[in-house]
C-alpha positions as a LaTeX table, in Angstrom:
\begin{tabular}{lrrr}
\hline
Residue & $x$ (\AA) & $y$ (\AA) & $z$ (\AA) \\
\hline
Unk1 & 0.00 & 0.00 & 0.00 \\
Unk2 & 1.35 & 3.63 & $-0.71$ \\
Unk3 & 1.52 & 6.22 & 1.73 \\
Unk4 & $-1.10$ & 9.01 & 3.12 \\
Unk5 & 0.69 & 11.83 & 2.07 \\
Unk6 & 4.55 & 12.52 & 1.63 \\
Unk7 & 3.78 & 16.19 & 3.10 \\
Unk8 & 2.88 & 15.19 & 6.79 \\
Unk9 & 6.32 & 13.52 & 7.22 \\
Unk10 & 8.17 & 16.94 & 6.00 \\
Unk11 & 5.83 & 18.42 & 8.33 \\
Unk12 & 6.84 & 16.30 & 11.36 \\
Unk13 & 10.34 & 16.60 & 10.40 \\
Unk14 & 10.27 & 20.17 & 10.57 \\
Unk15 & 8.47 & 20.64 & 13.62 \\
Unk16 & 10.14 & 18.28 & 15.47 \\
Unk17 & 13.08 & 20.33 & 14.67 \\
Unk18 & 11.13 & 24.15 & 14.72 \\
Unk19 & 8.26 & 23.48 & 17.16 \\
Unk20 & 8.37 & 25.63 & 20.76 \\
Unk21 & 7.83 & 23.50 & 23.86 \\
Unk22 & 5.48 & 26.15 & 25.02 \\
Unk23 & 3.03 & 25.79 & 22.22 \\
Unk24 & 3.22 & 21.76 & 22.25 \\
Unk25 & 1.99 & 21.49 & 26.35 \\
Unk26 & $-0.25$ & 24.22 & 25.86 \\
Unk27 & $-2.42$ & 21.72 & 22.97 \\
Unk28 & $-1.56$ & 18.73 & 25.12 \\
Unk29 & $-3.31$ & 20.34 & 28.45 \\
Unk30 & $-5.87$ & 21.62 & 25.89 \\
Unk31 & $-6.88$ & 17.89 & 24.97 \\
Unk32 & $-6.24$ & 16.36 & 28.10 \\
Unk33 & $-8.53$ & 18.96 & 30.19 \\
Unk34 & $-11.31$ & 18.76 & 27.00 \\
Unk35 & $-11.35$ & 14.97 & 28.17 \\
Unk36 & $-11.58$ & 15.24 & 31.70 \\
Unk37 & $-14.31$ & 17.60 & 31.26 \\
Unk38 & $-16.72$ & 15.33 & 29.23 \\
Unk39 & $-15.93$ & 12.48 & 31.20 \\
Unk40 & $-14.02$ & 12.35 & 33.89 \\
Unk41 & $-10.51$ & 12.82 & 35.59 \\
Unk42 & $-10.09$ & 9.19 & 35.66 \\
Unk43 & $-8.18$ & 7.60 & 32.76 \\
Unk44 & $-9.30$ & 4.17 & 33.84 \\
Unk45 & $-12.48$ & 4.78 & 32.82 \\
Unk46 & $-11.54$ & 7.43 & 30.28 \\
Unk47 & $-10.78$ & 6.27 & 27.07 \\
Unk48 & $-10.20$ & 9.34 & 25.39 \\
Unk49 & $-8.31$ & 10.67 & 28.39 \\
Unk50 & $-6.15$ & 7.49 & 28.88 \\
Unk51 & $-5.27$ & 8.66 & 25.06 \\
Unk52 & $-4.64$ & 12.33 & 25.71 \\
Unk53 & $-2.50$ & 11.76 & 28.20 \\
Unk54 & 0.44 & 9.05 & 26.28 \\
Unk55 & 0.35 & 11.06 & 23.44 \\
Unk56 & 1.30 & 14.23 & 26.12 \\
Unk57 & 3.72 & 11.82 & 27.92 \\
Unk58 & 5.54 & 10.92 & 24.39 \\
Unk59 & 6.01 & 14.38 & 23.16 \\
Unk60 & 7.78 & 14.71 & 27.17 \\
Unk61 & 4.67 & 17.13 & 28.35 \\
Unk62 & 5.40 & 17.41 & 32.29 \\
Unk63 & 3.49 & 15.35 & 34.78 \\
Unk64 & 2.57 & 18.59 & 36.54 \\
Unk65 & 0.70 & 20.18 & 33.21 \\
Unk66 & $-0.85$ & 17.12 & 32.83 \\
Unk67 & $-2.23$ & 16.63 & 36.78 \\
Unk68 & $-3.03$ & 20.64 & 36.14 \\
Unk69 & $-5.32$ & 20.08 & 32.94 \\
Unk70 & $-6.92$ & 17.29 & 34.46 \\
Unk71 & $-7.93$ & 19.37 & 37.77 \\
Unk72 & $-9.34$ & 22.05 & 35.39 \\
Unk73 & $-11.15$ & 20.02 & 33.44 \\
Unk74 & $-12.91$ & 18.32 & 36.41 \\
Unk75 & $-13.43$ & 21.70 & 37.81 \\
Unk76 & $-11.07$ & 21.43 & 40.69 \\
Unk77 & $-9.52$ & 24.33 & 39.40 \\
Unk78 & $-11.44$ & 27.48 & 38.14 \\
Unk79 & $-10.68$ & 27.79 & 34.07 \\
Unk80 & $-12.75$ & 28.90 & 31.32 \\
Unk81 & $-13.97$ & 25.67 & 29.43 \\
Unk82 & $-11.86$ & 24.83 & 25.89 \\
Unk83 & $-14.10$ & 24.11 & 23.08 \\
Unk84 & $-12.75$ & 22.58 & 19.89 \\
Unk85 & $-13.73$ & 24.52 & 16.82 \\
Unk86 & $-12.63$ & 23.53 & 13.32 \\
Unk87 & $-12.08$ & 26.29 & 10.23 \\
Unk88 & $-11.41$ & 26.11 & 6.37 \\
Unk89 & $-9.35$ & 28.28 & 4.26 \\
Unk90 & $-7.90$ & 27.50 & 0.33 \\
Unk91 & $-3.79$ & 27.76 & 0.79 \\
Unk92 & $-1.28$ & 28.89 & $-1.61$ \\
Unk93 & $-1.01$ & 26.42 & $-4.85$ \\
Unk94 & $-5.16$ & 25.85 & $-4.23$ \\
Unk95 & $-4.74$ & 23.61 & $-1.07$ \\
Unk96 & $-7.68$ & 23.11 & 0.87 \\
Unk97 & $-7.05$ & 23.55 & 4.51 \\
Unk98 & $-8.80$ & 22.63 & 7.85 \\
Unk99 & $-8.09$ & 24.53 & 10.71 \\
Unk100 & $-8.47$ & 22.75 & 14.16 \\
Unk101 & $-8.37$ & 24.91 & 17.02 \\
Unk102 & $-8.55$ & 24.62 & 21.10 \\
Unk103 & $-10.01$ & 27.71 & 22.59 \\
Unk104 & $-11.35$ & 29.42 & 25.73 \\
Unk105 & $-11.90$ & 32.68 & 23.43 \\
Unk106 & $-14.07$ & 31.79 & 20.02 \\
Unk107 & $-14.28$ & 35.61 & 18.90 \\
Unk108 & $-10.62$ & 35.62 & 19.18 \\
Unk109 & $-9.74$ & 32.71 & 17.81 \\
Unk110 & $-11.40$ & 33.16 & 14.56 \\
Unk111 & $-10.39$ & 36.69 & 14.38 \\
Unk112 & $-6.90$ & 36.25 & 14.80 \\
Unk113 & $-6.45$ & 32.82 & 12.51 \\
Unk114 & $-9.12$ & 34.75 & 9.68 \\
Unk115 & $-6.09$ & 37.60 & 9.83 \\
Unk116 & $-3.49$ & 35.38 & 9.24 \\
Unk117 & $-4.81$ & 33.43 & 6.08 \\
Unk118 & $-5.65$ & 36.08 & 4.63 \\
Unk119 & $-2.39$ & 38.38 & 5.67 \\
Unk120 & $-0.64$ & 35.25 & 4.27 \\
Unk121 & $-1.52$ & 34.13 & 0.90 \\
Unk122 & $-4.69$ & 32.51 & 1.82 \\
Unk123 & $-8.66$ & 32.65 & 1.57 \\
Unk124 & $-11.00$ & 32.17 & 4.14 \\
Unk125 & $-14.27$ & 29.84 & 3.03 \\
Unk126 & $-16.96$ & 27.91 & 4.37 \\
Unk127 & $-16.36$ & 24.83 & 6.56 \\
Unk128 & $-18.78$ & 22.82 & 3.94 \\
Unk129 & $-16.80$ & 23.75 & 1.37 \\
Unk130 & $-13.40$ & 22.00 & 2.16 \\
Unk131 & $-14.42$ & 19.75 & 4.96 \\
Unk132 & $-15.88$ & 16.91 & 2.59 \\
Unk133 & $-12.61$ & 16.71 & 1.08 \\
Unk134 & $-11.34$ & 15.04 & 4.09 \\
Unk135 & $-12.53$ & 11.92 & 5.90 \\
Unk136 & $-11.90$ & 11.37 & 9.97 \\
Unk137 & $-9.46$ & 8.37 & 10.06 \\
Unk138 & $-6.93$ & 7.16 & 12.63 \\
Unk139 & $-3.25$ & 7.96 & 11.75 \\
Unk140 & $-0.17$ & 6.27 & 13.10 \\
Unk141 & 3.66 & 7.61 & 12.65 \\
Unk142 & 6.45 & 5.94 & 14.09 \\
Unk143 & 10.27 & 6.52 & 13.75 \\
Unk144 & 11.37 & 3.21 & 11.37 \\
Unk145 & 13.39 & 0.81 & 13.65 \\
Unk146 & 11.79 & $-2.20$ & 13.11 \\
Unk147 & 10.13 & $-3.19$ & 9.89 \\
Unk148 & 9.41 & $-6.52$ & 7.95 \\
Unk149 & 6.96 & $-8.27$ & 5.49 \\
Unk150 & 5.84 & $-9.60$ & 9.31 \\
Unk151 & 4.94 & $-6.88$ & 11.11 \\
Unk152 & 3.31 & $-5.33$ & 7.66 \\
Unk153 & 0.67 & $-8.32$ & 7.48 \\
Unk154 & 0.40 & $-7.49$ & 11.76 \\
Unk155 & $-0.96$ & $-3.73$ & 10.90 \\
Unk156 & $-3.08$ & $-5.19$ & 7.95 \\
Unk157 & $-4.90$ & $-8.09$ & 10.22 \\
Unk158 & $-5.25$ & $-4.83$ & 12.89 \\
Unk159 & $-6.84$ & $-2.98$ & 10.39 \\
Unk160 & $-4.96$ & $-0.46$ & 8.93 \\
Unk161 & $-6.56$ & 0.91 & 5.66 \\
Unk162 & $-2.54$ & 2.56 & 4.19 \\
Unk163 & 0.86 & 2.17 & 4.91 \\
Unk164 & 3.79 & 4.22 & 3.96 \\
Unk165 & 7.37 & 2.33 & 5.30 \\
Unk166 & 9.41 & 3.28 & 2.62 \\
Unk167 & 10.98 & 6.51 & 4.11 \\
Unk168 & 12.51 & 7.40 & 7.95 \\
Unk169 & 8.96 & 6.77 & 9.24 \\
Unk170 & 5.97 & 4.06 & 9.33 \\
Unk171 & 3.34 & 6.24 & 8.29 \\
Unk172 & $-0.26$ & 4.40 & 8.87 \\
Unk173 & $-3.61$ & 5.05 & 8.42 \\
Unk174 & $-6.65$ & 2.86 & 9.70 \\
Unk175 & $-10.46$ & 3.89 & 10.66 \\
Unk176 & $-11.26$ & 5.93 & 13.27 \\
Unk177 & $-11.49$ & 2.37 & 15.70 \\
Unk178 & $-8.66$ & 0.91 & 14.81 \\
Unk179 & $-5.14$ & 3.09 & 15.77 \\
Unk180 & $-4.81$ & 2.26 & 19.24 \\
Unk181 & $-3.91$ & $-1.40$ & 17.93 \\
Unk182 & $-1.51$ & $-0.07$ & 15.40 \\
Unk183 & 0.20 & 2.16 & 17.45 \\
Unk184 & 0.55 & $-0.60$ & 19.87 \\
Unk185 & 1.72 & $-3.36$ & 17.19 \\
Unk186 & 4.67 & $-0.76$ & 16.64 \\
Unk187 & 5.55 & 0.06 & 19.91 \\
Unk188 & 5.86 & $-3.89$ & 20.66 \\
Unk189 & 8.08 & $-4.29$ & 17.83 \\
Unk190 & 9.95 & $-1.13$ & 18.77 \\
Unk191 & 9.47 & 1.61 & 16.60 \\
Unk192 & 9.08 & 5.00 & 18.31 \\
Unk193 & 5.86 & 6.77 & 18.09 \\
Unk194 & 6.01 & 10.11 & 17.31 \\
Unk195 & 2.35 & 10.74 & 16.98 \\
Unk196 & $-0.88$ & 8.63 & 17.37 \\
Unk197 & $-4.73$ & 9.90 & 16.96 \\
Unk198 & $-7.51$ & 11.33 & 14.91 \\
Unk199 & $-7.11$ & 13.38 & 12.08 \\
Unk200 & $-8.40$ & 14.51 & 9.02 \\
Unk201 & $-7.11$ & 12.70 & 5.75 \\
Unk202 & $-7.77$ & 13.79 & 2.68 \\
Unk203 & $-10.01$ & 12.02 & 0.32 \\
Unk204 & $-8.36$ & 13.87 & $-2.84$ \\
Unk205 & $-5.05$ & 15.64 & $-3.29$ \\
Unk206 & $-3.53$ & 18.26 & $-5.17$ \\
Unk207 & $-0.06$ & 17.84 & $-6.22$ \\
Unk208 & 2.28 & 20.68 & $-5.57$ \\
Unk209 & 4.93 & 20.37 & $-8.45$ \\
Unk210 & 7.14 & 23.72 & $-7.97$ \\
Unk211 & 9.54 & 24.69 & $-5.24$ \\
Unk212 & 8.42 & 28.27 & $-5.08$ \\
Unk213 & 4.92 & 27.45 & $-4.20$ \\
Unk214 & 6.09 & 24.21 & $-1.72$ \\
Unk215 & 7.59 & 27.06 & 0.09 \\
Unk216 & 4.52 & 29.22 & 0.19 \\
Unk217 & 2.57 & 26.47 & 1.44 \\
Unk218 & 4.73 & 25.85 & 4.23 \\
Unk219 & 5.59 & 29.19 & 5.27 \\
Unk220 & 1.19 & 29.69 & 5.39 \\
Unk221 & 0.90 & 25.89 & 7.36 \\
Unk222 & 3.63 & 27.28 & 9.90 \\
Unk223 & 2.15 & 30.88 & 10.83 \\
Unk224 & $-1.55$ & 29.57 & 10.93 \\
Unk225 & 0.12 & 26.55 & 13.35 \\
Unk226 & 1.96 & 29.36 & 15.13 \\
Unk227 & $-1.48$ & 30.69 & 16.70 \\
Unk228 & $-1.59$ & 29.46 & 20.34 \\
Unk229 & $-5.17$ & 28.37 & 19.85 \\
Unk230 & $-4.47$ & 26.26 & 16.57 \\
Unk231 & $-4.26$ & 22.90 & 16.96 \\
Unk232 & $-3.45$ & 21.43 & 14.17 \\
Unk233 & $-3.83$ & 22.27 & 10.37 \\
Unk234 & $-4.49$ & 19.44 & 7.65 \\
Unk235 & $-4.31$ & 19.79 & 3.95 \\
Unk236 & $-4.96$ & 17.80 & 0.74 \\
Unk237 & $-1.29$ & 18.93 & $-0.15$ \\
Unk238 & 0.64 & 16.13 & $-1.99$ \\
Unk239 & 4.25 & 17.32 & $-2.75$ \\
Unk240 & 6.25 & 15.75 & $-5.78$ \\
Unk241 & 9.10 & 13.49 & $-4.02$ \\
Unk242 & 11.90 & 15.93 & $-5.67$ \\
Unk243 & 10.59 & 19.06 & $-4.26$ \\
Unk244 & 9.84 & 17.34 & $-0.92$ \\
Unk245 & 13.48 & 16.99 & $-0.82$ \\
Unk246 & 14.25 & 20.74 & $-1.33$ \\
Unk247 & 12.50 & 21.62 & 1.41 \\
\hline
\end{tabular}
């Protein structure tokens, strides 16, 4: 099976390298105390918490942010509530883009990430108008350690629906059910997770063929992402393997 999308692993390899520690606890405590709030400080019974809180723990979040967001979430500690609100916008090189954001503020949320698409080579547009591009899948990336004809056929039986092993990472995607058994499968054979969860996956893709507008994209992707209440951005952006390299 081919991979997702080449772009999310320049992505990760970028932020892992760019990213501000700041900005990554601030969306893990965003999650975790979203979680608590619907259902409970108790990760036991807590699915989605129990979730929230490894995927804080691998990107090193501090036990003491994570105790913190779970208090406020419960209401132990006084806090506005976060909502989760999700945005559209067409990118540079007509890539659609939805904008997933964790907020205490909505007016200023929307305000300040409308300003920067359009400040930045973008164009704001309706939700309906991008979102059906994308379906909600589970999506799996690991650092490549281990991999083998083997553990391929493992992720297939545990239902993963695409599989990318052919560059630094295992890139997988599965349905929405399914990711919590492939990120395990990988952790037991002892590849490194770098990032396990929902997220939106394009149905269709646009190819970005040029160098010039690669950049453009990215330099849009990183200054929406730089917005404290901005979650995550996902695009439909598929960038030609000898551009990918340039960048």
């Amino acid at each position: 099976m081919s991979g997702h999308s080449k772009w999310a692993n320049i992505r990760i390899r970028k932020g892992a390298q760019d990213a501000k520690r700041g900005k990554i606890n601030t969306r893990h405590a965003r999650l975790i105390e979203m979680a608590a709030r619907v259902s409970g400080g108790d990760p036991l019974s807590n699915n989605t918490l129990k979730h929230a809180i490894e995927n804080a723990k691998i990107d090193s979040v501090p036990n003491a942010n994570i105790e913190r967001a779970i208090k406020k979430g419960t209401g132990a500690l006084q806090g506005d509530a976060i909502a989760e609100v999700l945005y559209a916008a067409m990118g540079p090189g007509g890539v659609a883009c939805l904008i997933e954001c964790l907020t205490d503020n909505k007016n200023r949320t929307i305000s300040n990430v409308r300003s920067a698409i359009e400040k930045h080579g973008g164009r704001w547009t309706e939700l309906g108008s991008v979102q059906w591009m994308f379906g909600r899948k589970g999506v799996v990336i690991a650092k490549k350690t281990a991999w083998n004809d083997d553990l391929e056929l493992k992720l297939i039986d545990a239902g993963a629906e695409d599989i990318d092993a052919t560059g630094e990472s295992i890139d997988v995607v599965t349905n929405p059910t399914h990711w919590t058994h492939v990120r395990d499968i990988l952790k037991n054979a002892g590849d490194e997770i770098i990032s396990a969860g929902l997220k939106y996956v394009p149905n269709q893709k646009t190819t970005i063929g040029d160098l010039e507008t690669a950049k453009k994209l990215q330099e849009f992707m990183e200054i929406i992402e730089a917005d404290d209440d901005v979650s995550e951005v996902h695009t439909n952006a598929e960038i030609a393997e000898e551009i990918g390299a340039q960048l």
